[in-house]
N, C-alpha and C positions, 0 to 999 in steps of 0.2 A: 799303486796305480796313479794312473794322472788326477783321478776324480778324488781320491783319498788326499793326492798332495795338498789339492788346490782347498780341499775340507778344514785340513790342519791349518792352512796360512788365512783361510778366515776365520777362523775359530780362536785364531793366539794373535793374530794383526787386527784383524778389522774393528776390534773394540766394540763387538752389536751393532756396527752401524750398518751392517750389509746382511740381506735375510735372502735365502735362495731353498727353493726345493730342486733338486733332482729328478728326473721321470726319465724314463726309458721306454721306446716303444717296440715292439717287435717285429719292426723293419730296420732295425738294430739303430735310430733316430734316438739320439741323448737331449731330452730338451732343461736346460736352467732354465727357474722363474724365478725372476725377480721381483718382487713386487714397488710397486710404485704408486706414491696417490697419487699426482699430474705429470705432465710431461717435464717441468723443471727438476723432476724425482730424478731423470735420465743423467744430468749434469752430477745428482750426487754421488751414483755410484760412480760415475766417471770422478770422483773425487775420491770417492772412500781408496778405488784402485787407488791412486796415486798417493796418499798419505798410507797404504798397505807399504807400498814400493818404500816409502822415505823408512819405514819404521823396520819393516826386516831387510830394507838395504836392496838395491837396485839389479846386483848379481841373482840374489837368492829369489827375488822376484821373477826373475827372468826364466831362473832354471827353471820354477815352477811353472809358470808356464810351457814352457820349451814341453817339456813332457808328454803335452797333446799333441806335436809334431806327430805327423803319422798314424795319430788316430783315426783321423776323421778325410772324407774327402769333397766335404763341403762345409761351409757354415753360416747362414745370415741370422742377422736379429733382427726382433719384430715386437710390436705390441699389442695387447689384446686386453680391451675395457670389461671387468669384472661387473655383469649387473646383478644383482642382489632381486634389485624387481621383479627379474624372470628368469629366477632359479626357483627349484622348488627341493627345500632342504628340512626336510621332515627328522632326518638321518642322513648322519655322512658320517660315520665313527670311523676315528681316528687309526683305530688296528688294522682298517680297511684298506691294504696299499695296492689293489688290484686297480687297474684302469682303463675305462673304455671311453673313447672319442668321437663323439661322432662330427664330422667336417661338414655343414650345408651351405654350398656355396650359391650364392645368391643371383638370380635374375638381377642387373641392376634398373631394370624397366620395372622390378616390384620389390624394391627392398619396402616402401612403407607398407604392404601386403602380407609380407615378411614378418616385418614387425608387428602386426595386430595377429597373425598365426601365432609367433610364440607366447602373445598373454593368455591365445585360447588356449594352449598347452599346460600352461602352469595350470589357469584356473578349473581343467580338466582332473589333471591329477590332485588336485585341490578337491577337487568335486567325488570323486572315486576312492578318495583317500589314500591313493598309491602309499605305501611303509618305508620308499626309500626314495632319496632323492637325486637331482644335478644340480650341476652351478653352470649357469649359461656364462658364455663371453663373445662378444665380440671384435671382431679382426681390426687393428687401426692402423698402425701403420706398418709397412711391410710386406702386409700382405692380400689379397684379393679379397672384397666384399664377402667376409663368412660368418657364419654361427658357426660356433665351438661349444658342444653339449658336451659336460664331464660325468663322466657316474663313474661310482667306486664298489668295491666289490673285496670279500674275502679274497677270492680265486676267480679263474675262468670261469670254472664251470659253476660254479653258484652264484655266480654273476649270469652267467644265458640261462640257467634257471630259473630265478627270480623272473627274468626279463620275459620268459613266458608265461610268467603267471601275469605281468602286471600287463602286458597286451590282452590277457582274456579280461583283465577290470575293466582296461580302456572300453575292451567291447568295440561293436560300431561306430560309435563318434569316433572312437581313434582311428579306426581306418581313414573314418572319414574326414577326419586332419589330416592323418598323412596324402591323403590324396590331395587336399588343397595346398599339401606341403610341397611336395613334388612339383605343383603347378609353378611356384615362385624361385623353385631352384635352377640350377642349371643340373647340379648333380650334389651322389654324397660320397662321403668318402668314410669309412671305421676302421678304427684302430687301438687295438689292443696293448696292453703296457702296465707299467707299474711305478709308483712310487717309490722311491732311495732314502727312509729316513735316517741311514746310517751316513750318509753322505749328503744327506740334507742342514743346513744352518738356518736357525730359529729358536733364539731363545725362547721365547712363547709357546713352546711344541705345539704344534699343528700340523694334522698331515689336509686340510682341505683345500688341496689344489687338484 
């Protein structure tokens, strides 16, 4: 497959300088993550490609690529700032390659509204001692003012399992965040998906994306 090629030619060219997971979501949506500390990080992959290309040869680059022709019938790219601050990651184990998203797209008349919402989030499941966690991000460039909540999961359904016991922790205050939540949004969006560690590159194994 296209995603196996492109596995092989980082794994034997790129020398570790290039780390990607794979996720799949099931509105049949492939997303690569790259990871990057600041925006100069964006020039480096744009480099690692091109000393790929010098080292297995410019033909064989090409094939590989070429391969996605026809997969897909859209593509852009985007970035989204990883906060550590307003994640709340009690647990995220690594065998967990189930995934659910949820998209909140922002009022831009209350993003700083927005912003004091998600520390009361954290500091709630903080409070309640929720058993599992998410990794918050937010949207920067590419795409529309959002929060990006990740939570990970065995499977489907022992993922909307859990997620009913941990709304009965949240109790009333959680409602009554989401209802201040809803107030600063425009809308949400969920989506369900999974992890590709066999088609993921990381020497560091980690599946916490």
């Amino acid at each position: 497959s296209a995603a196996k090629g492109f596995y092989d030619a980082i794994s034997k060219y790129s020398n570790g300088s290039l780390k990607y997971w794979l996720a799949s979501r099931d509105d049949f949506t492939y997303i690569y993550v790259i990871p990057v500390e600041n925006y100069a990080g964006i020039d480096k992959v744009d480099n690692t490609f091109a000393e790929m290309s010098k080292a297995m040869g410019k033909e064989p680059m090409e094939a590989t690529m070429k391969k996605f022709d026809g997969t897909f019938t859209t593509h852009r790219d985007f970035m989204v700032t990883y906060r550590a601050d307003l994640s709340y990651m009690p647990d995220f184990p690594a065998e967990n390659t189930f995934r659910h998203w949820d998209y909140y797209y922002l009022n831009p008349d209350k993003e700083s509204e927005a912003m004091a919402i998600a520390k009361d989030w954290k500091a709630l499941f903080e409070k309640k001692k929720i058993p599992s966690g998410y990794r918050f991000n937010i949207a920067n460039i590419g795409l529309e003012p959002t929060f990006i909540v990740v939570f990970s999961g065995k499977d489907a359904a022992s993922f909307y399992t859990e997620r009913q016991e941990i709304n009965k922790m949240l109790g009333d205050e959680g409602a009554a965040l989401m209802q201040r939540t809803r107030a600063a949004i425009t809308r949400i969006d969920h989506k369900d998906g999974k992890i590709h560690p066999d088609l993921s590159f990381n020497p560091a194994t980690t599946t916490k994306k």
